[in-house]
C-alpha positions, 0 to 999 in steps of 0.5 A: 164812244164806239157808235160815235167812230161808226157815226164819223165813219159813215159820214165820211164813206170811210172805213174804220179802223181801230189801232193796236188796242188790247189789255195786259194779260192780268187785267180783271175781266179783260177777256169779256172786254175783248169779247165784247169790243170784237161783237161790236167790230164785227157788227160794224164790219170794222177792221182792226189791228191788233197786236199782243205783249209778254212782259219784257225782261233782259232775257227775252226783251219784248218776247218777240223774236228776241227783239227790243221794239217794247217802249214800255217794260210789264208795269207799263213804265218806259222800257229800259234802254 
């Protein structure tokens, strides 16, 4: 998939860029993913945006600054409202 976003990329003299991407904190081997999707970025010169989660909870919503922006809770149903 990765070399077919460099390949749409280059074709059209564009950048690229990949979203907001990540994996939950518990995931098995997430931090090899990671690592692995960063190699591929940076050997493609490519920019990203990415962000980080805590579980949202009643205390500390999404675990930003106290704010409520989370569409999902930590089992990756729809947050409450």
């Amino acid at each position: 998939m990765f070399d077919s976003w460099i390949a749409l990329s280059t074709a059209w003299g564009a950048p690229l860029l990949l979203g907001e991407y990540g994996a939950p904190a518990d995931t098995e081997e997430g931090d090899a993913y990671l690592t692995s999707l960063h190699a591929l970025l940076d050997g493609a010169l490519a920019s990203t945006r990415s962000g980080s989660t805590r579980p949202w909870t009643d205390a500390l919503k999404d675990g930003w600054n106290g704010q409520d922006f989370s569409i999902t809770d930590d089992h990756a149903r729809g947050a409450p409202t």
